[in-house]
NUKOL-475763 format. One line per 5 residues: their letters; for each residue z, x, y of N, C-alpha, C. Coordinates in steps of 0.2 Angstrom, whole numbers, plus 5000, padded with zeros to 4 digits. Atoms other than C-alpha are relative to their C-alpha. Layout:
<sites>
a = Z/X/Y/Z/X/Y/Z/X/Y  ... $
</sites>
This chain:
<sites>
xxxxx = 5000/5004/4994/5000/5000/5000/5000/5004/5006  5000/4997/4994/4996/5006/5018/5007/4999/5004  4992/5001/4998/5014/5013/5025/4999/4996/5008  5003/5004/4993/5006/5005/5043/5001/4991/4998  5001/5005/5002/5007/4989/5033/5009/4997/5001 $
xxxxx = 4991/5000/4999/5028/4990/5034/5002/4998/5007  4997/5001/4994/5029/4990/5051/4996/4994/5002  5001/5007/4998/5018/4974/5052/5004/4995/4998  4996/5005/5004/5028/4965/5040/5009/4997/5005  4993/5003/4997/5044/4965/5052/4997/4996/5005 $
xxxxx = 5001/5006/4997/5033/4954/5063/5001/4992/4999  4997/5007/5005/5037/4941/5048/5005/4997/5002  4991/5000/5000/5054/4942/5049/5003/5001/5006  4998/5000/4994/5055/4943/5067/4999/4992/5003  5004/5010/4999/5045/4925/5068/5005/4999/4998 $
xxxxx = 4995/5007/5002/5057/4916/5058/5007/5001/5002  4997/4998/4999/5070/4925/5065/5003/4995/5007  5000/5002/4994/5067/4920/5082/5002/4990/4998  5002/5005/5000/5063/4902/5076/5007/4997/4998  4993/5004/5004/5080/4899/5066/5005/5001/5005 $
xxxxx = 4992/5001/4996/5092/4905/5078/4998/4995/5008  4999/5007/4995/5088/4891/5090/5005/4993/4995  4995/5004/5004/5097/4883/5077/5009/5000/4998  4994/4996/5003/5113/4894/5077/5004/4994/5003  4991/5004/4999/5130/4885/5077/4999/4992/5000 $
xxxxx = 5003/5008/4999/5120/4866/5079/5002/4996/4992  4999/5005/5006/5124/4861/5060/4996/4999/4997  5007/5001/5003/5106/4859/5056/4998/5003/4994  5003/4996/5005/5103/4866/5040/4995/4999/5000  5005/5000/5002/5088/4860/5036/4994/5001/5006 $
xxxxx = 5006/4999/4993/5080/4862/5053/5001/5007/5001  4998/4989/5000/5085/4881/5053/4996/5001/4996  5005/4995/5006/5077/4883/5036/4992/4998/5000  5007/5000/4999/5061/4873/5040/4997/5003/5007  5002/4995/4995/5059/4884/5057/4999/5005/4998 $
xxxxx = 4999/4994/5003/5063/4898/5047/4990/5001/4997  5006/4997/5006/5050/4896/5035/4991/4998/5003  5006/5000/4998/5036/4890/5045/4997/5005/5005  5002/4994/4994/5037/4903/5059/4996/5006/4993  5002/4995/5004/5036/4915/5044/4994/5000/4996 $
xxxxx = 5009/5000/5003/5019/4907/5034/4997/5000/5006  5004/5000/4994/5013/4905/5051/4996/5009/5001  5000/4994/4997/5014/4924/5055/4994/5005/4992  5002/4996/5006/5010/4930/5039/4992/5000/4998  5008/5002/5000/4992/4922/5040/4996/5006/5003 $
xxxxx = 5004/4996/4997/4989/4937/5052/5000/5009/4997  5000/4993/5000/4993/4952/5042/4993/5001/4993  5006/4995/5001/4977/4963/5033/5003/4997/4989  4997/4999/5006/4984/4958/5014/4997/4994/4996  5000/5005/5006/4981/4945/4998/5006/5001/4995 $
xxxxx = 4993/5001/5003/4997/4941/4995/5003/4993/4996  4999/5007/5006/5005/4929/4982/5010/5001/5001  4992/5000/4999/5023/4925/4984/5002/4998/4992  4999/5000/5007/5032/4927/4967/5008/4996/5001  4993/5004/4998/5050/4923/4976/4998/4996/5006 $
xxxxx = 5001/4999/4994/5050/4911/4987/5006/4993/5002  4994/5008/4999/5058/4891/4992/4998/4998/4992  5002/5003/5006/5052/4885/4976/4997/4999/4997  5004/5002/5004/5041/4878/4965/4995/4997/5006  5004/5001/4995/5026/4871/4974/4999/4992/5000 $
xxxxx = 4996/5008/4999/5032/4851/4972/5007/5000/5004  4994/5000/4997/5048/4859/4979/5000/5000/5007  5002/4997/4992/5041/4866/4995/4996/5001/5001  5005/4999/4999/5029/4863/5004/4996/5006/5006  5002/4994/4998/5027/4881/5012/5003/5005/4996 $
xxxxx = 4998/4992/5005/5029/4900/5003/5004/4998/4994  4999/5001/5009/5030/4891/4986/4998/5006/4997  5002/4993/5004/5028/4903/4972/4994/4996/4997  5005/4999/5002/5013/4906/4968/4994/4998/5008  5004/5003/4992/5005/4901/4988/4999/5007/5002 $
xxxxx = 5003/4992/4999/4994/4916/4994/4999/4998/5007  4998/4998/4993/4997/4924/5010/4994/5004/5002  5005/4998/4997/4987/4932/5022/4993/4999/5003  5008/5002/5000/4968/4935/5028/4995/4999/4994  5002/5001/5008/4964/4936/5009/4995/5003/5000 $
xxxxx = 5005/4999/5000/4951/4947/5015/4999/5006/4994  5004/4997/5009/4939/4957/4999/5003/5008/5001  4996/4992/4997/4947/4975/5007/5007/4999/5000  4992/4999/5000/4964/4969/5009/5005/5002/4993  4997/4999/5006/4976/4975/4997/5005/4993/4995 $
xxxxx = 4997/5008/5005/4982/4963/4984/5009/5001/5002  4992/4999/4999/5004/4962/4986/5002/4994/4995  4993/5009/5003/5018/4950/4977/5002/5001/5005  4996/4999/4995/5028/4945/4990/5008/4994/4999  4995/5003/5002/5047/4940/4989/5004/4999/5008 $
xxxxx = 4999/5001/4993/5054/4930/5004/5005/4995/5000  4996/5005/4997/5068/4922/5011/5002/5001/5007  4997/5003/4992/5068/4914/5027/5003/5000/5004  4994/5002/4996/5084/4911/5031/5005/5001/4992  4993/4996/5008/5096/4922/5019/5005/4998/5004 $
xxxxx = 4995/5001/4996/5111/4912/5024/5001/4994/5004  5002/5004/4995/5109/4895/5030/5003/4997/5001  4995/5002/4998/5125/4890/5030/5002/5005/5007  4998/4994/4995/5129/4907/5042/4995/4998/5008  5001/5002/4993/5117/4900/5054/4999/4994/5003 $
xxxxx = 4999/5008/4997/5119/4882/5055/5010/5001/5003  4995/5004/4997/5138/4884/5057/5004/5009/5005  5000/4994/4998/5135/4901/5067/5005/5006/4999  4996/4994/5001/5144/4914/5058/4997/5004/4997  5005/4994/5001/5138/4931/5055/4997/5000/4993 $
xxxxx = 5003/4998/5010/5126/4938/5041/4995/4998/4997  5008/5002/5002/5111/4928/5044/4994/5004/5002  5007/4998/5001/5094/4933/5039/4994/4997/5000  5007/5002/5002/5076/4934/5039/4997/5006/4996  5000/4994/5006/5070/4944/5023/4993/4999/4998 $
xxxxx = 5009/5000/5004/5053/4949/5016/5002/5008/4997  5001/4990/5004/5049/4962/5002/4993/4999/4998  5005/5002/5003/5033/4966/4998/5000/5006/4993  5000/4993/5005/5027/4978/4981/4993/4998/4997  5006/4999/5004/5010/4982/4971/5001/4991/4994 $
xxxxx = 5000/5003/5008/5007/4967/4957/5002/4999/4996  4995/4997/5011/5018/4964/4942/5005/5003/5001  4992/4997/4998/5033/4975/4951/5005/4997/5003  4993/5005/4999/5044/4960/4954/5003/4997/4996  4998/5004/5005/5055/4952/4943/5000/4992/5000 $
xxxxx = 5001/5006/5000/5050/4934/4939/5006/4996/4999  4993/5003/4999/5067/4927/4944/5001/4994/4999  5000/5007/5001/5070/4910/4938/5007/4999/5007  4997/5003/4998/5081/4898/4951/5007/5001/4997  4993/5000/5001/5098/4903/4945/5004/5004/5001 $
xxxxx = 4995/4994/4998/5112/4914/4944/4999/5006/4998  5001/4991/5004/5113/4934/4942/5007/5005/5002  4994/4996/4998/5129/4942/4941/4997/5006/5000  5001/4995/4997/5127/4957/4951/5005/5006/5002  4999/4994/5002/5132/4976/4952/4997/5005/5006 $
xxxxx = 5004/5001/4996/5127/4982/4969/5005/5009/5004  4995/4992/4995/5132/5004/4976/4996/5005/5004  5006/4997/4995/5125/5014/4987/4997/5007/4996  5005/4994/5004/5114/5034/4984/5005/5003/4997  4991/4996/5002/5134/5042/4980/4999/4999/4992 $
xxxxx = 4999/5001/5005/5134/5032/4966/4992/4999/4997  5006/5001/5004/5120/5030/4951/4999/4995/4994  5000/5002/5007/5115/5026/4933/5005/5004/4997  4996/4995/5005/5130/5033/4921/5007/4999/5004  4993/4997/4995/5144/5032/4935/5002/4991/5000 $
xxxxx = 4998/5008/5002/5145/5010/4934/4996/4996/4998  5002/5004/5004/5140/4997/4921/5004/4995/5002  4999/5008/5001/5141/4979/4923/5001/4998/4997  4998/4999/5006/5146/4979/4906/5006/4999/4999  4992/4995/5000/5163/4988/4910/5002/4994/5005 $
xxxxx = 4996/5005/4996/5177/4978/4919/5001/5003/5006  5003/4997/4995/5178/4979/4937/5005/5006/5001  4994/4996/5001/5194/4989/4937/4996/5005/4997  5001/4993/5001/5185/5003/4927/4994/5002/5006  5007/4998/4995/5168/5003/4938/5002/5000/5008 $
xxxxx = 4997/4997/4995/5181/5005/4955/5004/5006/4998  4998/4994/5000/5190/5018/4947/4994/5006/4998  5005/4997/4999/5174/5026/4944/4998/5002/5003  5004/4998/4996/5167/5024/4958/5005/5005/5006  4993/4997/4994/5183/5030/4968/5000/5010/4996 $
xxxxx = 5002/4994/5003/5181/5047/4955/4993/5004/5004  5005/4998/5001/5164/5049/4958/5000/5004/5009  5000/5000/4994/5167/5048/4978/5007/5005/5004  4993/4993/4999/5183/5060/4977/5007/4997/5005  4993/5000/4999/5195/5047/4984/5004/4992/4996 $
xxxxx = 4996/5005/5006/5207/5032/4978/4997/4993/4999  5001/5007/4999/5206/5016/4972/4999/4996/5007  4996/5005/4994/5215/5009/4988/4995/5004/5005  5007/5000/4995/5200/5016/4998/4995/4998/5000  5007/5003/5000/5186/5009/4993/5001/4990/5003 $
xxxxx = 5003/5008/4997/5179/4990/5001/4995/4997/4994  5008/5003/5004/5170/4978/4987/4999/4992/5007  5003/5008/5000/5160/4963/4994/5000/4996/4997  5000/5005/5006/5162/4947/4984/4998/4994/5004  5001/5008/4997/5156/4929/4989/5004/4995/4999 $
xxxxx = 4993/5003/5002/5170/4919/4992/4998/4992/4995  5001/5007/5003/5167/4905/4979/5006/5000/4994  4995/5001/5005/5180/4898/4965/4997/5003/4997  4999/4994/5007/5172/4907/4951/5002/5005/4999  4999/4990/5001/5175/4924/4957/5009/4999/5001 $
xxxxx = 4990/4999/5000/5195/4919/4957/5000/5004/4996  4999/4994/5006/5197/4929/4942/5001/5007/5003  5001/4995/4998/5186/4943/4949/5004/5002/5006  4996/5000/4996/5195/4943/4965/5008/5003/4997  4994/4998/5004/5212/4944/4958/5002/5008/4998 $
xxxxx = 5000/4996/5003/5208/4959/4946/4999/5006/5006  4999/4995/4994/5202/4969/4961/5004/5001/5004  4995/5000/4998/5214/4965/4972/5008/5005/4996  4994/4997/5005/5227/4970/4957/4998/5009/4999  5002/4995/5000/5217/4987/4957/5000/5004/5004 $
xxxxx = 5000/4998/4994/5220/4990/4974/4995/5000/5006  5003/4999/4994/5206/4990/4983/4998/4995/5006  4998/5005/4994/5202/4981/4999/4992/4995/4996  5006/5005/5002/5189/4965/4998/4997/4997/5010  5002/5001/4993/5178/4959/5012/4996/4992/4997 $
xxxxx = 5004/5006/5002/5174/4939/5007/4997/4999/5006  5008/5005/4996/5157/4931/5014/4999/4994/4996  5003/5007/5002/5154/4913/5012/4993/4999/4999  5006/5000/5003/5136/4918/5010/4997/5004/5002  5004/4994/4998/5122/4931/5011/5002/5006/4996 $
xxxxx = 4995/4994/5005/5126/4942/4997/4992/5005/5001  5005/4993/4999/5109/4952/5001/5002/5006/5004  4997/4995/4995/5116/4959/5015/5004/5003/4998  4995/4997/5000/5131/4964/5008/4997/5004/4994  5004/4995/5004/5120/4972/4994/4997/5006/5005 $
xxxxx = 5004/4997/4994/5112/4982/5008/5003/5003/5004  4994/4996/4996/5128/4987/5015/5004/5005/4997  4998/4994/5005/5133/4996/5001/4996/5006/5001  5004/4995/4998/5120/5009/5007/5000/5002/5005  4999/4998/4992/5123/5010/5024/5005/5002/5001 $
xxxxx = 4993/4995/4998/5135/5024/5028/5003/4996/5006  4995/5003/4997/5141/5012/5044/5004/4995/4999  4997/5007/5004/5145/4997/5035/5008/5000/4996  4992/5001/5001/5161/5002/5027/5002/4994/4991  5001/5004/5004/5156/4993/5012/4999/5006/4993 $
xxxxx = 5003/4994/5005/5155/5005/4994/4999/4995/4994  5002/5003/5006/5151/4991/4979/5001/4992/5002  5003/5006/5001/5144/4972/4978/5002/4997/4994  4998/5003/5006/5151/4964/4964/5000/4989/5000  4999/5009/5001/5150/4944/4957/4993/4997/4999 $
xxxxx = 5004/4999/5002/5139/4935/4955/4994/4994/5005  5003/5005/4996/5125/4924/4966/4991/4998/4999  5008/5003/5002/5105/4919/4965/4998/5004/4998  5005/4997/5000/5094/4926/4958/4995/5003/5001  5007/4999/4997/5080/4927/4966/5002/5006/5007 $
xxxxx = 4998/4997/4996/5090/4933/4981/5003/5011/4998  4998/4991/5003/5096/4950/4967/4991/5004/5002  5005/4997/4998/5078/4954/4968/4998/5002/5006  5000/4998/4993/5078/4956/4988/5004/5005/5001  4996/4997/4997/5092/4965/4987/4997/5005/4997 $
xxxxx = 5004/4994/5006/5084/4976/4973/4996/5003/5003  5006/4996/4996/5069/4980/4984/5003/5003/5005  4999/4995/4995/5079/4986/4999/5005/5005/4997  4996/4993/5004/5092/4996/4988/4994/5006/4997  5007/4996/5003/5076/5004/4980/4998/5006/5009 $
xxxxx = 5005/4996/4995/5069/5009/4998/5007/5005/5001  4995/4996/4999/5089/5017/5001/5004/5002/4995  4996/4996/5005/5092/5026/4986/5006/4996/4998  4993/5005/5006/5105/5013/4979/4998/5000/4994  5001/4999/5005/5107/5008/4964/5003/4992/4996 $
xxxxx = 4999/5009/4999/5110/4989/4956/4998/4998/4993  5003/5003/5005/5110/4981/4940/5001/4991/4999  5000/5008/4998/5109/4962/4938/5000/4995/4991  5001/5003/5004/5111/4950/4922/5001/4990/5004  5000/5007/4998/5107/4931/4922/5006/4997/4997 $
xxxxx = 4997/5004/5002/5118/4919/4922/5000/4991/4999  5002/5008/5001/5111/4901/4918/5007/4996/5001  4996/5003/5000/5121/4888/4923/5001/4991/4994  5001/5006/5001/5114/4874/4912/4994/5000/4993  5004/4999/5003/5102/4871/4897/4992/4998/5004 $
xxxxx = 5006/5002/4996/5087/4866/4910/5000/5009/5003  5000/4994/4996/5091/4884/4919/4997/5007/4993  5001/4996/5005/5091/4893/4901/4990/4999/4999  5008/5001/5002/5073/4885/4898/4995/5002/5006  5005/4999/4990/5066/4890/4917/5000/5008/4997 $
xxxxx = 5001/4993/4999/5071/4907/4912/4995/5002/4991  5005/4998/5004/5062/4908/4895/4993/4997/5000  5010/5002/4998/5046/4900/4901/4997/5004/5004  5003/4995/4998/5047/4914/4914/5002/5007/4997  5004/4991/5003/5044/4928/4902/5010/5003/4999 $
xxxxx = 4993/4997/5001/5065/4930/4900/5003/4998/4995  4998/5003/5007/5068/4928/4881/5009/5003/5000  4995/4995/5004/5085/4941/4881/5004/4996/5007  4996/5002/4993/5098/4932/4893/5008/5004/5002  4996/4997/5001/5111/4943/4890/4997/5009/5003 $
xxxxx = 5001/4992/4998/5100/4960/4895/5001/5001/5007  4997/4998/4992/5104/4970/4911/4995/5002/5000  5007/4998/4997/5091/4972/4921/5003/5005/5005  5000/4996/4997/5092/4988/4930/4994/5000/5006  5004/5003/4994/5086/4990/4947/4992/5003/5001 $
xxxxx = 5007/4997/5003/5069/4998/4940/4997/4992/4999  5004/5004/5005/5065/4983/4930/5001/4990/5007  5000/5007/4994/5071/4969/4946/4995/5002/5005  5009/5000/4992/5057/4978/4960/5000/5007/4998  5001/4995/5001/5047/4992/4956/4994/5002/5000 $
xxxxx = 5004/4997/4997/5035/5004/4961/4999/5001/5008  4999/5001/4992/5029/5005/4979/5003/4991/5003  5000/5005/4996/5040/4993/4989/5003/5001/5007  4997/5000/4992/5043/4988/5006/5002/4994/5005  4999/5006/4998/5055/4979/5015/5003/5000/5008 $
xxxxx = 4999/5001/4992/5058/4971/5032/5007/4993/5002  4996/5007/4998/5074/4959/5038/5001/5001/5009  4995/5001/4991/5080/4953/5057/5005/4997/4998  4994/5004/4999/5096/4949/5060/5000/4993/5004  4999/5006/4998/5098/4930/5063/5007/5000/5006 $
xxxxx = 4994/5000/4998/5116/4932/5068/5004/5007/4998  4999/4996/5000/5124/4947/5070/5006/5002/4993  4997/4998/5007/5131/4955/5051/5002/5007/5001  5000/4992/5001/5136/4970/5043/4994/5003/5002  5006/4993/5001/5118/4979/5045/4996/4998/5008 $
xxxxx = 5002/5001/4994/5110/4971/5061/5003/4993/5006  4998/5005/4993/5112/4961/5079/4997/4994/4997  5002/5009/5001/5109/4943/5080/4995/5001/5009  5005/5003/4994/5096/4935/5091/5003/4998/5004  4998/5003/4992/5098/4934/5110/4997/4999/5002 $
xxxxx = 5006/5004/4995/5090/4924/5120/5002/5002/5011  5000/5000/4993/5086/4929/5138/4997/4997/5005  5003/5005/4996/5079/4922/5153/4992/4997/5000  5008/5001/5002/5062/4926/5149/4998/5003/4995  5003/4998/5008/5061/4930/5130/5009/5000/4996 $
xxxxx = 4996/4999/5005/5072/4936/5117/5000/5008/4997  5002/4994/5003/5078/4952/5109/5002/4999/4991  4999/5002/5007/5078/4954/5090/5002/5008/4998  4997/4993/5002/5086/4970/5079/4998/4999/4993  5004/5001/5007/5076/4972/5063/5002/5008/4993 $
xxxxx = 5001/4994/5002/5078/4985/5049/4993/5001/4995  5007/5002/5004/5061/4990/5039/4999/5007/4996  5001/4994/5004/5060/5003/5023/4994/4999/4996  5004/5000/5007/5050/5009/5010/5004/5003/4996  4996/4996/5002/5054/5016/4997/4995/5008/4998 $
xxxxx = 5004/4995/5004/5040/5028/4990/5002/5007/5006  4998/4995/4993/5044/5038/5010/5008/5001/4999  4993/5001/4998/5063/5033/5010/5001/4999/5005  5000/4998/4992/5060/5030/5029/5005/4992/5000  4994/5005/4998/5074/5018/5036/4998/4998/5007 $
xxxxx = 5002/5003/4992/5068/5010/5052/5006/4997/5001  4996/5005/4996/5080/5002/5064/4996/4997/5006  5005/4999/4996/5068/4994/5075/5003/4994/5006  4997/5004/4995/5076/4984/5093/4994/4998/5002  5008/5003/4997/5062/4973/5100/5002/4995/5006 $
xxxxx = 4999/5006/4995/5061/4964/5116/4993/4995/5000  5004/5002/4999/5052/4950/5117/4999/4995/5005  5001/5002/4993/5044/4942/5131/4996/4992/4998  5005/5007/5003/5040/4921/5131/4999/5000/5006  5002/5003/4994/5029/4914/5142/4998/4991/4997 $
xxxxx = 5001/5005/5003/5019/4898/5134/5001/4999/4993  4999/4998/5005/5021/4905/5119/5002/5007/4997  4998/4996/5004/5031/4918/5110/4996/5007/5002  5002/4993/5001/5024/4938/5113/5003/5003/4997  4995/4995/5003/5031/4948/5100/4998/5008/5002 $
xxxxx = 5002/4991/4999/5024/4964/5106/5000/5003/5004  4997/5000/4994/5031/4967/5124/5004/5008/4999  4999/4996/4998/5039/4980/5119/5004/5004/4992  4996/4998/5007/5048/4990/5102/5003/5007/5001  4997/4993/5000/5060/5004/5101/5001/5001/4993 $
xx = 4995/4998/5003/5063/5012/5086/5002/5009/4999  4994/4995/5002/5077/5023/5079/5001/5004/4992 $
</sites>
């Protein structure tokens, strides 16, 4: 893929960006996520590619934009073919009831190097370049893979930070860690980012544990790949309807660990803006005559991390290209 292609892609995720946080704190869920997702197919029509969304809202009776299997782009006979894994609005409780952590996400990769993620759960496994393959299993209890991780990183238990999503099932998991000692940072939602944060020396975050969507581990999988992390995921179906979604897509072993190889792989590259300001970026601000936006954009085959601040300038319609810094 053209690395020139990566820095078009945060144009996606600056559109839906912009379009959802006029939604912040108003309660709207559904009118956040359909801003979200139209700004983003809207945009997406303009970049050089033949793109097929493998993750995306749904089924193509479920939603009627960035369904899986709905091809993106000018689709022209030169452009490079892509998958494309998107979510609009990672978080859509964080921006209806304006609390931090909301997103706009895109990944893109070659062909076939996505995991065909059914609609359900994946207990997740999620540490930054420190840590590897051999150092924690998601097998092992969490109790061993913090004392690992705290080995590995040369200090104690009682210094490390996990992220967990504050929901009743991880009462157990909660507990046990707490009982281990180490600190916990609950999020009501947006567990991408907090996968994401595990790689970013400012964040203050060193392992991702618990378990949340699916589709969303494979996002996290794409940007931990561009940051040297590392991440493994098993499904967890909740239902025998979820068990059969996952053996129609190609998931006969429900119990295997998918390593972060086998969730996104080969050349990828990802782009998110901060909705609301989180762990890893600013939230959208609206000024007198425009908006600024704070976006991150990687690849992985370079390893390059963008941080990229954008102002942008409205007049009758939206300019996103007024002006970009990055860092």
């Amino acid at each position: 893929m053209d690395r020139n292609l990566a820095l078009e892609v945060v144009r996606v995720t600056e559109a839906a960006a912009l379009a959802s946080a006029r939604f912040v704190g108003l309660g709207d869920h559904d009118g956040a996520d359909q801003a979200a997702t139209q700004a983003m197919r809207e945009t997406f029509g303009s970049l050089r590619i033949r793109g097929t969304v493998v993750i995306g809202e749904g089924e193509r009776d479920e939603a009627p934009m960035l369904y899986i299997g709905e091809e993106l782009g000018d689709g022209g006979a030169d452009s490079p073919a892509v998958d494309i894994a998107v979510d609009p609005l990672e978080g859509t409780n964080l921006c209806a009831n304006g609390a931090p952590g909301a997103l706009a996400v895109v990944a893109m990769a070659e062909h076939g190097r996505f995991l065909n993620a059914p609609d359900t759960y994946m207990e997740k496994l999620a540490v930054g370049p420190a840590i590897g393959p051999g150092v924690v299993d998601i097998r092992r209890t969490p109790t061993e893979n913090l004392a690992a991780i705290a080995r590995k990183k040369g200090v104690d238990v009682e210094d490390l930070t996990a992220v967990i999503l504050d929901r009743p099932r991880h009462a157990a998991l909660i507990a046990e860690v707490r009982a281990a000692g180490a600190r916990i940072r609950l999020i009501t939602d947006g567990d991408v980012g907090g996968a994401i944060a595990t790689s970013d020396p400012d964040a203050g975050i060193d392992v991702l544990m618990g378990s949340g969507g699916a589709p969303e581990g494979v996002l996290a999988a794409a940007a931990l790949r561009c940051m040297n992390g590392y991440m493994q995921g098993v499904l967890r179906p909740r239902n025998d309807a979820e068990v059969a979604r996952a053996h129609l897509m190609g998931i006969p072993d429900l119990e295997h660990v998918f390593e972060i190889g086998e969730l996104a792989a080969g050349d990828v590259m990802f782009a998110a803006t901060g909705i609301t300001g989180g762990f890893l970026l600013r939230g959208v601000r609206f000024l007198p005559d425009g908006a600024q936006t704070s976006s991150l954009v990687m690849r992985s085959r370079s390893g390059t991390v963008r941080h990229i601040h954008t102002r942008h300038r409205f007049t009758d319609e939206p300019n996103y290209s007024l002006s970009r810094t990055l860092f």
